[in-house]
N, CA, C and O atoms as CSV, one atom per row, in Angstrom:
chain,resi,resn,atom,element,x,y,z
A,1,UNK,N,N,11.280,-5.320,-13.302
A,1,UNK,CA,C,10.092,-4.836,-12.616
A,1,UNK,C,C,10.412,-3.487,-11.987
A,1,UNK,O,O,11.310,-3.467,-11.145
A,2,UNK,N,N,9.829,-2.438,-12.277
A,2,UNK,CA,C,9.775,-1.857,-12.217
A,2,UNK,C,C,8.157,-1.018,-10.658
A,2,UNK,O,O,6.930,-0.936,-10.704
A,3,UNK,N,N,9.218,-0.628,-9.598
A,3,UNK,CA,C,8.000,-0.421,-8.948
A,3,UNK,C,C,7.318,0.791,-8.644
A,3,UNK,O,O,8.153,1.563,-8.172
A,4,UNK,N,N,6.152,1.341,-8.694
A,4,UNK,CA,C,5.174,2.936,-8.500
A,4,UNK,C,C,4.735,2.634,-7.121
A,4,UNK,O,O,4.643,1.637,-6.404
A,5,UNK,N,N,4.472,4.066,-7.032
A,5,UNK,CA,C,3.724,4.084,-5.204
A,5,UNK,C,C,2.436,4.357,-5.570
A,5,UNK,O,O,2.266,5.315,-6.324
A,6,UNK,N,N,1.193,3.525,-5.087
A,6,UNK,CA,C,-0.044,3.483,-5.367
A,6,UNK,C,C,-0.475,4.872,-4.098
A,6,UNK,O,O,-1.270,5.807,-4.193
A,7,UNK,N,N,0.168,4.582,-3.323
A,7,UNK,CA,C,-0.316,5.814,-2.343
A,7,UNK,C,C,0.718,5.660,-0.716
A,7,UNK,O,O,1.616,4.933,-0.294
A,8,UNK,N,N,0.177,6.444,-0.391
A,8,UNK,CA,C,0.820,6.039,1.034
A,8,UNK,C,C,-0.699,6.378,1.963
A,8,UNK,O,O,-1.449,7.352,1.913
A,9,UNK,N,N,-0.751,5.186,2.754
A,9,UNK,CA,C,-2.164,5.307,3.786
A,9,UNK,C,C,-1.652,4.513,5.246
A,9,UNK,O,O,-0.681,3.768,5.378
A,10,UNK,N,N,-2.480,4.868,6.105
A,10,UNK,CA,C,-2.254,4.016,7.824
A,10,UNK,C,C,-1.699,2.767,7.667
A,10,UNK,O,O,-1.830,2.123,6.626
A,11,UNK,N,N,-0.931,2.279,8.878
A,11,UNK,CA,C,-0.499,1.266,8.556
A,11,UNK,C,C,-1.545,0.154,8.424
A,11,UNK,O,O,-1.567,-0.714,7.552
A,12,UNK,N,N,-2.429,0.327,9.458
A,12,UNK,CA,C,-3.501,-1.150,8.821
A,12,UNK,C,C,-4.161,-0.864,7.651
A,12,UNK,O,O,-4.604,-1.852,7.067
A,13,UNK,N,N,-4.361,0.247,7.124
A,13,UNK,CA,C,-5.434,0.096,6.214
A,13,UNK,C,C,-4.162,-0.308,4.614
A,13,UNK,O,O,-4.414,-0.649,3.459
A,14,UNK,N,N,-3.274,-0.131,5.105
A,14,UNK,CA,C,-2.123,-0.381,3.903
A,14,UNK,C,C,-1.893,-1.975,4.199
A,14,UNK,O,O,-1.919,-2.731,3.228
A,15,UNK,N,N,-1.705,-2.426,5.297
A,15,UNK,CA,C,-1.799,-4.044,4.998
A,15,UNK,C,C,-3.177,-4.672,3.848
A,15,UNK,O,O,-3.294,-5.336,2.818
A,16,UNK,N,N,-3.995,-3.964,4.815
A,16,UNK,CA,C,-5.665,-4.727,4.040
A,16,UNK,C,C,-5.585,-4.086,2.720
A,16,UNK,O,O,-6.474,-4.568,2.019
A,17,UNK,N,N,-4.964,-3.286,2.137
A,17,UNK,CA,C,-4.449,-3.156,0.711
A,17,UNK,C,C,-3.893,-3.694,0.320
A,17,UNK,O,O,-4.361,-3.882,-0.802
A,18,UNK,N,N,-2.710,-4.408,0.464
A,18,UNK,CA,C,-2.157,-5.345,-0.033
A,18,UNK,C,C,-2.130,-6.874,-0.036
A,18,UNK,O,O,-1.374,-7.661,-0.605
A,19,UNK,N,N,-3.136,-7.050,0.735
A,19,UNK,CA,C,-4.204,-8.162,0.704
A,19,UNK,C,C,-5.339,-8.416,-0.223
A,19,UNK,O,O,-5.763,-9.490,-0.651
A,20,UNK,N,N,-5.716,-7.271,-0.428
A,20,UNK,CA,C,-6.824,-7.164,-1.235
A,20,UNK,C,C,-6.018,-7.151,-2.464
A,20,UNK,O,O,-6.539,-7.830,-3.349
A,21,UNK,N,N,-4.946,-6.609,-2.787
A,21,UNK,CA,C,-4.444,-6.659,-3.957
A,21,UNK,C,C,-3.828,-8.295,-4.593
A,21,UNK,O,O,-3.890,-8.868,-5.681
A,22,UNK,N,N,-3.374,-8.536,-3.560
A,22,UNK,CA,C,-2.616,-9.952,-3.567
A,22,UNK,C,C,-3.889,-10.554,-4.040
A,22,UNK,O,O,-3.643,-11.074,-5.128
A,23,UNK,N,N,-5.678,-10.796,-3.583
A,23,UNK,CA,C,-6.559,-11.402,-3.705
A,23,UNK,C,C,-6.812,-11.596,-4.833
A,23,UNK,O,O,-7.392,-12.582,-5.286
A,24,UNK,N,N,-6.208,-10.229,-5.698
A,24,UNK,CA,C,-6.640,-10.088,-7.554
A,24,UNK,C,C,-5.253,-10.449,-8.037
A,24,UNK,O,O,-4.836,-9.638,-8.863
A,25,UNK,N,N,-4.634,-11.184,-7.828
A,25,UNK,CA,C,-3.253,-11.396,-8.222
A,25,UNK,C,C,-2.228,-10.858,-8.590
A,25,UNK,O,O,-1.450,-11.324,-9.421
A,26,UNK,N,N,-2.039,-9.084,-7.600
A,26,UNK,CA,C,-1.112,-8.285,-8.200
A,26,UNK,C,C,-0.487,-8.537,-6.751
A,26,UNK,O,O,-1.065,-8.762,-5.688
A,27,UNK,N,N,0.950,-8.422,-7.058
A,27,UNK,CA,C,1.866,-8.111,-5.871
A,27,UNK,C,C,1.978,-7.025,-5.490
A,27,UNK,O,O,2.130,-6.170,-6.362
A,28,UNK,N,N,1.960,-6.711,-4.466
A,28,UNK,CA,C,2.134,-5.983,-3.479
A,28,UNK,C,C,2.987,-5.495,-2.289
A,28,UNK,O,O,2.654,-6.305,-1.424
A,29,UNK,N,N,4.078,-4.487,-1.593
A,29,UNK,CA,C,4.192,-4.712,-0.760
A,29,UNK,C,C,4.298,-2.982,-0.326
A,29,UNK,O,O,4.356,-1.900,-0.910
A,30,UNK,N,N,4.274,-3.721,1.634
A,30,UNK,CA,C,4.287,-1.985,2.152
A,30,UNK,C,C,5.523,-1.558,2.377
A,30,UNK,O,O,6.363,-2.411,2.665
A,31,UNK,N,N,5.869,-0.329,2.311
A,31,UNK,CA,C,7.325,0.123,2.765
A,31,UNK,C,C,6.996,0.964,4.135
A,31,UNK,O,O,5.978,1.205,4.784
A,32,UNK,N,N,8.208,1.242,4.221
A,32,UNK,CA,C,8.345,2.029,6.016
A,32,UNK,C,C,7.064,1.937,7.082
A,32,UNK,O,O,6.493,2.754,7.803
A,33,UNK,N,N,6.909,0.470,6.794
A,33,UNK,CA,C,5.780,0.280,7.986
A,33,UNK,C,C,6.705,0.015,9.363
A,33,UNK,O,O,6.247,0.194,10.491
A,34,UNK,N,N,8.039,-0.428,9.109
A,34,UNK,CA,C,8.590,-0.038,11.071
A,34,UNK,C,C,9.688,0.450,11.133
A,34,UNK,O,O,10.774,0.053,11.555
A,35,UNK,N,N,9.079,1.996,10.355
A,35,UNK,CA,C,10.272,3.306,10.371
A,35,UNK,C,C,9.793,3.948,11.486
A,35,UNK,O,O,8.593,4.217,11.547
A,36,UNK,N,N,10.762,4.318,12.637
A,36,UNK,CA,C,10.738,4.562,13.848
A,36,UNK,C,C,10.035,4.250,14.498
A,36,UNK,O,O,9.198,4.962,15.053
A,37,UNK,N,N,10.284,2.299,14.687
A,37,UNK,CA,C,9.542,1.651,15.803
A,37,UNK,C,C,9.914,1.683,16.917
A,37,UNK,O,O,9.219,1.223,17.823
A,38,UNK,N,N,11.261,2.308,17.157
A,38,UNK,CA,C,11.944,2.233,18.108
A,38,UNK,C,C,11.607,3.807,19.227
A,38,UNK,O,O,11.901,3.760,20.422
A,39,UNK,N,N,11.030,4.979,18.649
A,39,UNK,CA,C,10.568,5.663,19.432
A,39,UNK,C,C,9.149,5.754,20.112
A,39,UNK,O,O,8.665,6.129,21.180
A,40,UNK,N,N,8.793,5.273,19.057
A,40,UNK,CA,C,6.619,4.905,18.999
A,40,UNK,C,C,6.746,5.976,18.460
A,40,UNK,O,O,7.289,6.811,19.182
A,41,UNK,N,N,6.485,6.293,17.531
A,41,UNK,CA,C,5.907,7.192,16.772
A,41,UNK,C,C,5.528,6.224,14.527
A,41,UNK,O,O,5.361,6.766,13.434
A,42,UNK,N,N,5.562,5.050,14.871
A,42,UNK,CA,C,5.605,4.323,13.878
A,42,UNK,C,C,4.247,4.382,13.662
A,42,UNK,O,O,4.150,4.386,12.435
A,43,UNK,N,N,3.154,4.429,14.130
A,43,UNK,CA,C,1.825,4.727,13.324
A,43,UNK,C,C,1.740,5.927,13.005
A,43,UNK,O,O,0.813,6.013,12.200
A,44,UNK,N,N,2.281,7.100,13.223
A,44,UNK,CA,C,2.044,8.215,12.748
A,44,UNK,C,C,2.636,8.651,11.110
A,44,UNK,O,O,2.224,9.464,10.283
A,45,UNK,N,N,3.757,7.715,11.118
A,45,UNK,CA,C,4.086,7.739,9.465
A,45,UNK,C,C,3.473,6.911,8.533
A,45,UNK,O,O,3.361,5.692,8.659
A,46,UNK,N,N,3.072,7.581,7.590
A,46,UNK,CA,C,2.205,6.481,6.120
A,46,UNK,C,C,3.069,5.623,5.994
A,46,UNK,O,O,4.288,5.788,6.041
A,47,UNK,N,N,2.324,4.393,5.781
A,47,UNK,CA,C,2.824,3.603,4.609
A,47,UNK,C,C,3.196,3.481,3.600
A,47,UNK,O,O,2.161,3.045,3.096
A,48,UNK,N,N,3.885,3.508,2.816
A,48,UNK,CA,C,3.790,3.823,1.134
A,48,UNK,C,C,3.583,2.097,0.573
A,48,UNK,O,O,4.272,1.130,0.897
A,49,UNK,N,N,2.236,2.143,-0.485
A,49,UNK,CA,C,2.356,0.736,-1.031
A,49,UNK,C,C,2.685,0.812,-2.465
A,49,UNK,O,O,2.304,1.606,-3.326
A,50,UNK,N,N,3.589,-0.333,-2.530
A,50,UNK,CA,C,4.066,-0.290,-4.014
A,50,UNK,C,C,3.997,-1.620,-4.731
A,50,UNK,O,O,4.384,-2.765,-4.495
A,51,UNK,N,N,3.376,-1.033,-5.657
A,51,UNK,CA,C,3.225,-2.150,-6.459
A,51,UNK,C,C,3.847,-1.945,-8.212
A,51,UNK,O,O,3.750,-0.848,-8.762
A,52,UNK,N,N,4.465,-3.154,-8.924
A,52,UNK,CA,C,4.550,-3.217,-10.447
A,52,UNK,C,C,3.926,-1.854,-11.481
A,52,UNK,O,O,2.749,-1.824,-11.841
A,53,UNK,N,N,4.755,-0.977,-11.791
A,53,UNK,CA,C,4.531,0.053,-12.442
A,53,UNK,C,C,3.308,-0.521,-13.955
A,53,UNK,O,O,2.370,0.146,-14.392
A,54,UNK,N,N,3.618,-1.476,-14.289
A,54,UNK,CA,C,2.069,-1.975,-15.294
A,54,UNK,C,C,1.056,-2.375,-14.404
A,54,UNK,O,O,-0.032,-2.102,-14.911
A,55,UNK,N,N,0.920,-2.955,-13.189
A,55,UNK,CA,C,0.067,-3.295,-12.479
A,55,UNK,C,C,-0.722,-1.953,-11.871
A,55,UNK,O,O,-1.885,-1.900,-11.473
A,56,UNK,N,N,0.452,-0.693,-11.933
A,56,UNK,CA,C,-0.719,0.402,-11.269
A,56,UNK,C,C,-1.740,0.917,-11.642
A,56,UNK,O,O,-2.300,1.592,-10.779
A,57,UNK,N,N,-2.341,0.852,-12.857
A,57,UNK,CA,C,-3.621,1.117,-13.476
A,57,UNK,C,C,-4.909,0.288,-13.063
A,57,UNK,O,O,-6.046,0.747,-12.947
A,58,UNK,N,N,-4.522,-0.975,-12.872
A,58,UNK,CA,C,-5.653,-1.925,-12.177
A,58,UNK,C,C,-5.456,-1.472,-10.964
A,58,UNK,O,O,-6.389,-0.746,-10.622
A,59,UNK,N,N,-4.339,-1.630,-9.871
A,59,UNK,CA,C,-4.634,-1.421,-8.577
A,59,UNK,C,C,-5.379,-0.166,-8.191
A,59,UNK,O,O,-6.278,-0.222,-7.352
A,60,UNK,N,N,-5.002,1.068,-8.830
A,60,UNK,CA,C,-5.552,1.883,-9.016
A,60,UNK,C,C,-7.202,2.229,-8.841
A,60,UNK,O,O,-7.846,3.083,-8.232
A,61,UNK,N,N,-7.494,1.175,-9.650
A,61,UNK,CA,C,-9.095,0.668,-10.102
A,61,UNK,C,C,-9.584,-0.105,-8.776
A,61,UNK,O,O,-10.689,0.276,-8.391
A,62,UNK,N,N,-9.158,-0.821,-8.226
A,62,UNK,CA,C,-9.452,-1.750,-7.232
A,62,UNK,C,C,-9.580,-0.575,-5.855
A,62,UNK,O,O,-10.656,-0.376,-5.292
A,63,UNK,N,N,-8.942,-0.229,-5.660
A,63,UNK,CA,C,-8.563,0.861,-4.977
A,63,UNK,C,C,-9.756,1.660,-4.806
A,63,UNK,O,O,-10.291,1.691,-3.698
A,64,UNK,N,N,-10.199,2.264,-5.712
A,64,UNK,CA,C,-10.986,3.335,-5.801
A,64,UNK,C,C,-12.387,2.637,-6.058
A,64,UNK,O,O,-13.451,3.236,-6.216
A,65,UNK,N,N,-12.180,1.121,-6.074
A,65,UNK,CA,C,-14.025,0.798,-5.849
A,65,UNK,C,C,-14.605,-0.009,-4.911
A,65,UNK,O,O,-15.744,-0.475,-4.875
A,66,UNK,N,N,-13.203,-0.175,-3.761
A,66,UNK,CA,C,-13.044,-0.380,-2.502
A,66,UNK,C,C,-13.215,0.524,-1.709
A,66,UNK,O,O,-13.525,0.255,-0.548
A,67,UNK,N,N,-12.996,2.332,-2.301
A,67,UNK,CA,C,-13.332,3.151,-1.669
A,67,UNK,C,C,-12.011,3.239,-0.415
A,67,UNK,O,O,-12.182,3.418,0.791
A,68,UNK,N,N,-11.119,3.114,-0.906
A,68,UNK,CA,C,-9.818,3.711,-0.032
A,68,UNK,C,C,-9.061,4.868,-0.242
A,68,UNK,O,O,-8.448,5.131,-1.277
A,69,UNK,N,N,-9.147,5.817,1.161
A,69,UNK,CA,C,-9.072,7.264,0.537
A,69,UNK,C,C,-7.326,7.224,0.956
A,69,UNK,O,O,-6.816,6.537,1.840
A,70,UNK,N,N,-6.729,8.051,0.149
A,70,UNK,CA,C,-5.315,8.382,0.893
A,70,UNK,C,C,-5.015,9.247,1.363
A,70,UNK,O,O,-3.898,9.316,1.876
């Protein structure tokens, strides 16, 4: 398995992405969601979500008719 970055977006709106993705049965997960939790400055860095490099063409699709901007 091979994994692509679908995007990088806020940290909540990158959870409810990978929820929504999980909902259509693609896996999902977020990266550096508690990269520098330790100063507070951890919402100010994107999320990056990554998912299965064959799966990124659908998520892709899901994505964009959910209307999630990055």
């Amino acid at each position: 398995m091979a994994l692509a970055e679908l995007g990088r977006f806020d940290r909540n709106l990158a959870y409810i992405i990978v929820g929504r993705l999980a909902s259509e049965d693609i896996p999902a997960i977020a990266l550096d969601s508690e990269a520098s939790i330790a100063d507070g400055s951890y919402l100010l860095i994107p999320v990056r979500v990554m998912v299965d490099a064959d799966d990124l063409p659908a998520a892709r699709a899901i994505i964009a008719a959910g209307g999630a901007a990055q």
